[in-house]
Residue frames relative to the residue before (quaternion, step in Angstrom):
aa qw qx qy qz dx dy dz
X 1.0000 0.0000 0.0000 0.0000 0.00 0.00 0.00
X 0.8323 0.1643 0.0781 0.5236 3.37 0.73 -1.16
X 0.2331 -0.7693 0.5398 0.2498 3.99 0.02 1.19
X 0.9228 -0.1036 0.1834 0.3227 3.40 -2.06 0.40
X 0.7914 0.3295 0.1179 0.5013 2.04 -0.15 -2.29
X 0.4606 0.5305 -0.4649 0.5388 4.30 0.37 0.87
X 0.7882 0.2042 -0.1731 0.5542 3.07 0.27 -1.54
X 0.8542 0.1726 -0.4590 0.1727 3.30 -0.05 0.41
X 0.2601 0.6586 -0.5729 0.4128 3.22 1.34 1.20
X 0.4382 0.6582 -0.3745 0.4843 3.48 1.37 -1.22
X 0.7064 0.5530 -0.2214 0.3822 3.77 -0.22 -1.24
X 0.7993 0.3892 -0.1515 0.4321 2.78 0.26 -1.55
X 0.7189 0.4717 -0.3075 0.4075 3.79 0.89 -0.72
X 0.4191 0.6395 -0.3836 0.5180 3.51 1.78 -0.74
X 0.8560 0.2253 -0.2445 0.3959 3.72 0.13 -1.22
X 0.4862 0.5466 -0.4767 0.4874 3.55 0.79 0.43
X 0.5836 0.5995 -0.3624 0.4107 3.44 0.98 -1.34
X 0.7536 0.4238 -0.1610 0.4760 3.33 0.21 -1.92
X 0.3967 0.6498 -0.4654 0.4514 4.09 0.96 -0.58
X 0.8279 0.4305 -0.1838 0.3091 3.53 0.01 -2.26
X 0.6056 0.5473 -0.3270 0.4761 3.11 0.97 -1.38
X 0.7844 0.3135 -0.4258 0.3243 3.55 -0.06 -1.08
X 0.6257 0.5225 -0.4136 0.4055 3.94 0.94 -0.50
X 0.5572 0.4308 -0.3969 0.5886 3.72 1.11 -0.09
X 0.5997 0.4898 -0.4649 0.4294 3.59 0.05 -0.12
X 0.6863 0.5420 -0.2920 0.3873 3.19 0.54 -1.78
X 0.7045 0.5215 -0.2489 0.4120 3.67 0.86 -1.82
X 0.7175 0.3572 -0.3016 0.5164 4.13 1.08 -1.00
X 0.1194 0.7875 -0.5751 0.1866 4.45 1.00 0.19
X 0.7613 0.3675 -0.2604 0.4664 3.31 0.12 -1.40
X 0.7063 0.2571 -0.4089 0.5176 3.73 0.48 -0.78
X 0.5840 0.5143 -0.5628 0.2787 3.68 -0.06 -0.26
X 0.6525 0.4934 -0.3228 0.4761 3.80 0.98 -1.22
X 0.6207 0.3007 -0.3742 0.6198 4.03 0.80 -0.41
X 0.9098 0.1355 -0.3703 0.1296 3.42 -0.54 0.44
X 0.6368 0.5181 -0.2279 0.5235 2.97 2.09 0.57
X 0.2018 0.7878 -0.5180 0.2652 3.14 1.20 1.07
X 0.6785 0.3475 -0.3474 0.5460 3.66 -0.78 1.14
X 0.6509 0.6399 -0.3912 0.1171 3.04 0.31 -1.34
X 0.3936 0.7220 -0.3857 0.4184 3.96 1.87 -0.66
X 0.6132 0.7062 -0.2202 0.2773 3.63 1.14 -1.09
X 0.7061 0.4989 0.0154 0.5022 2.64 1.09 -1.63
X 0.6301 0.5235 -0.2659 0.5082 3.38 1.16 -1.01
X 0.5735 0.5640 -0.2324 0.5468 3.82 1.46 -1.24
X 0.7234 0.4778 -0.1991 0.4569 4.03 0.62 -0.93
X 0.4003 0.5757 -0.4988 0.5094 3.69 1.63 -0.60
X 0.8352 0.4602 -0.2697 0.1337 2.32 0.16 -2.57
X 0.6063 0.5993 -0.3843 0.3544 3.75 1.08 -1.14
X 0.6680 0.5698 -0.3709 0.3025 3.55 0.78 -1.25
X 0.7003 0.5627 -0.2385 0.3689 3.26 1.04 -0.98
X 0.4244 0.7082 -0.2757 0.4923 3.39 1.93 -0.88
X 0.7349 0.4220 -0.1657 0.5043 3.13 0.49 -1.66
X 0.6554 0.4888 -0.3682 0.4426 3.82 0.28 -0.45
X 0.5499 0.5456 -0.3410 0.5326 3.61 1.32 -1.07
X 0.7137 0.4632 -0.2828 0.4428 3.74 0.46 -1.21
X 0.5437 0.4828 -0.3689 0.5789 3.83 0.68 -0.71
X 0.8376 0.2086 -0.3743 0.3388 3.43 -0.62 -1.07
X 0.6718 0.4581 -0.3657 0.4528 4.20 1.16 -0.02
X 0.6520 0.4648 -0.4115 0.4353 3.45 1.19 0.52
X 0.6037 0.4884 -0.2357 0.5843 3.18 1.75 -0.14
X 0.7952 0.3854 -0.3456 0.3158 3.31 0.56 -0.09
């Protein structure tokens, strides 16, 4: 499906990819904690809504 030389450009760009991101994260911490405060909430309230939609459509069906 994929030659050699794909998958292991493939590789290789994943770990670079995942490399940058995590040193940009690390470097923007401080502003992420000052301007994402709460934000765990919101992520926790998706998660229920969607729960709850799963449960509805398997008690109804």
């Amino acid at each position: 499906m994929f030659s050699n030389g794909q998958l292991i450009f493939g590789l290789l760009f994943f770990i670079v990819f995942v490399i940058i991101i995590g040193f940009q994260y690390r470097k923007n911490l401080k502003l992420h904690k000052q301007h994402y405060k709460g934000t765990i909430w919101i992520l926790i309230a998706f998660i229920a809504f969607i729960g709850m939609i799963a449960a509805i459509k398997f008690i109804f069906m």
